[in-house]
C-alpha positions as CSV (number, residue, x, y, z in Angstrom):
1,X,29.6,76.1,82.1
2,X,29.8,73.4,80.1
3,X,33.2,74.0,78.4
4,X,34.6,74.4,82.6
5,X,32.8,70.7,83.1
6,X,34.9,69.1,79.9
7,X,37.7,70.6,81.4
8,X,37.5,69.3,85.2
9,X,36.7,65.5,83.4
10,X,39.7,65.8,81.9
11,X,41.9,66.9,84.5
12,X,40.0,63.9,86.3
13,X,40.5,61.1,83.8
14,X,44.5,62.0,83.2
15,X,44.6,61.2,86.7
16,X,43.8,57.7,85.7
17,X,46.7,56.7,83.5
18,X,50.2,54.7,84.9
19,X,53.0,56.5,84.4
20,X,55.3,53.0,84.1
21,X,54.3,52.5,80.5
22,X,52.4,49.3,82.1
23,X,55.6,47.5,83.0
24,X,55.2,45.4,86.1
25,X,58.4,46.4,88.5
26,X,58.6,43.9,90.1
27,X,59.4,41.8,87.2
28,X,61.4,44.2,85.8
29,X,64.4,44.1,87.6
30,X,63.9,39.9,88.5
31,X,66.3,37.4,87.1
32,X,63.6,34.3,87.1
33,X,64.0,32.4,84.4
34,X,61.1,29.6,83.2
35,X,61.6,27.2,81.1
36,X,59.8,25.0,78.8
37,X,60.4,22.2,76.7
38,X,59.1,21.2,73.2
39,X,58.1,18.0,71.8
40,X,56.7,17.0,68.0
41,X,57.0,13.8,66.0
42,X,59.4,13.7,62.8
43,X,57.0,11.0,61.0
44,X,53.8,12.3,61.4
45,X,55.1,15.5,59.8
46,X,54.2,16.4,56.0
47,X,57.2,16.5,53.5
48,X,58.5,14.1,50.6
49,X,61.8,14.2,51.6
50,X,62.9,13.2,55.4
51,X,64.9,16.2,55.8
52,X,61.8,18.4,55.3
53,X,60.0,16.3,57.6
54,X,62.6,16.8,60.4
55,X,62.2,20.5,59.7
56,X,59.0,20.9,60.5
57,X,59.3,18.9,63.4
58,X,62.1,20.8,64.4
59,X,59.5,24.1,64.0
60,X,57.0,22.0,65.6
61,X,58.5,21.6,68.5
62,X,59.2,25.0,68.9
63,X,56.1,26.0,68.9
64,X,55.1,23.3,71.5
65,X,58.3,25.2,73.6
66,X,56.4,28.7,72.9
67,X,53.0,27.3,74.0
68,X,54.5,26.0,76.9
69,X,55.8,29.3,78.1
70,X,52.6,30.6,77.4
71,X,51.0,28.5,79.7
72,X,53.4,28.7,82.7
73,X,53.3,33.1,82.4
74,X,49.7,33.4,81.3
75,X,47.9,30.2,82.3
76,X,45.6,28.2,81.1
77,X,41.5,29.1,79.8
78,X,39.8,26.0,80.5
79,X,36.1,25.6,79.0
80,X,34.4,22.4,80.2
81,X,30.4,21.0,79.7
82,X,28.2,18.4,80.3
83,X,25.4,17.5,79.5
84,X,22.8,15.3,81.2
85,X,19.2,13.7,79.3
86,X,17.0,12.0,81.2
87,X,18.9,11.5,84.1
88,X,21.7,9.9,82.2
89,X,25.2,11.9,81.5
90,X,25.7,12.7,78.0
91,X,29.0,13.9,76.4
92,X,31.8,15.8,78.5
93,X,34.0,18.3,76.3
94,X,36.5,20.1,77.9
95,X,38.9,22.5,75.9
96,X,41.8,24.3,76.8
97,X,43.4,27.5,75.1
98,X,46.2,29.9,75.9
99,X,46.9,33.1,74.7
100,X,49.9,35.5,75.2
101,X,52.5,37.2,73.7
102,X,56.6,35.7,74.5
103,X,59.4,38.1,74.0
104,X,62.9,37.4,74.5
105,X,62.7,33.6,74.9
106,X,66.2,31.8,74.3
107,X,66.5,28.2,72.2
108,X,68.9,26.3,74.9
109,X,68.9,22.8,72.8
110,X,66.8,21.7,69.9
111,X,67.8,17.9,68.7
112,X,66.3,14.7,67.6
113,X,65.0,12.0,69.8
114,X,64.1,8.7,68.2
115,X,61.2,9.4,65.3
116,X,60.2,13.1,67.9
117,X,62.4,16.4,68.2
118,X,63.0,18.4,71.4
119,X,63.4,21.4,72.0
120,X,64.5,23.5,75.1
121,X,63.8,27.3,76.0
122,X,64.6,29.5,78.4
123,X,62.9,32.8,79.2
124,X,64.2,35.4,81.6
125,X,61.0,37.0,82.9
126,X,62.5,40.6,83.8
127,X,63.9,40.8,80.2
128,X,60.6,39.9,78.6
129,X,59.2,42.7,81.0
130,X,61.7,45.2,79.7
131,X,61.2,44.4,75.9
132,X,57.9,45.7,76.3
133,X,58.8,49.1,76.4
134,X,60.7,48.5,72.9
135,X,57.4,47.1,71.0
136,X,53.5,47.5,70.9
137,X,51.6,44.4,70.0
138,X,48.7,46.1,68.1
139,X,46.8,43.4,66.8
140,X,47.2,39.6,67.6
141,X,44.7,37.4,65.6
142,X,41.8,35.8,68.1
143,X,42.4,32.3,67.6
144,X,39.1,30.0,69.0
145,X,40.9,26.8,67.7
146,X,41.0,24.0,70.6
147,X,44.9,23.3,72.1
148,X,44.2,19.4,72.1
């Protein structure tokens, strides 16, 4: 008896899996593209040589691009409190985070503006929806640190 009831809750729970590998279709075959830009100042980077410094700026902004994306396909976790003592409000924190995973995003321009660099992305959301099937993201680190 009980070997005939492990069988039927198996036969039950395969019934609950998606057969399109999780791939949203109607994103799959779309041609939106969203895009993002990317800001970070050259000075303010670390480096002994001004080069370096543009570098990371360069990789800064980026990242800022990246973060951007993120935001716009994922949205944004906002955490907000406030406290009140003796009828008086105390601090207000609010914090934002964003977490998601961009595949397939395109550097349009990345140059220097004044003492920040800039740089454009592109991402074609029905080719990010494809690349999934190409990939499994197993692990991505859970990052508590504060946006801004």
């Amino acid at each position: 008896m009980t070997q005939w009831l492990i069988v039927i809750l198996l036969v039950v729970i395969s019934g609950c899996s998606t057969s399109n590998g999780g791939l949203n279709p109607d994103l799959t075959h779309s041609n939106e593209i969203v895009s993002a830009v990317g800001y970070a100042s050259i000075s303010e980077q670390s480096g002994r040589t001004q080069e370096e410094k543009s570098l990371r700026a360069m990789r800064a902004s980026k990242l800022d691009a990246y973060r951007e994306l993120s935001e716009q396909i994922y949205g944004l976790r906002i955490s907000a409190t406030t406290s009140l003592s003796n009828q008086q409000l105390g601090p207000e924190n609010t914090d934002g985070a964003v977490d998601g995973i961009i595949r397939g995003a395109k550097v349009i321009r990345s140059y220097p503006v004044g003492d920040s660099y800039v740089t454009e992305m592109e991402l074609n959301l029905g080719l990010m929806e494809r690349m999934k099937q190409h990939g499994e993201v197993f692990h991505v680190p859970n990052n508590q640190q504060v946006m801004f």
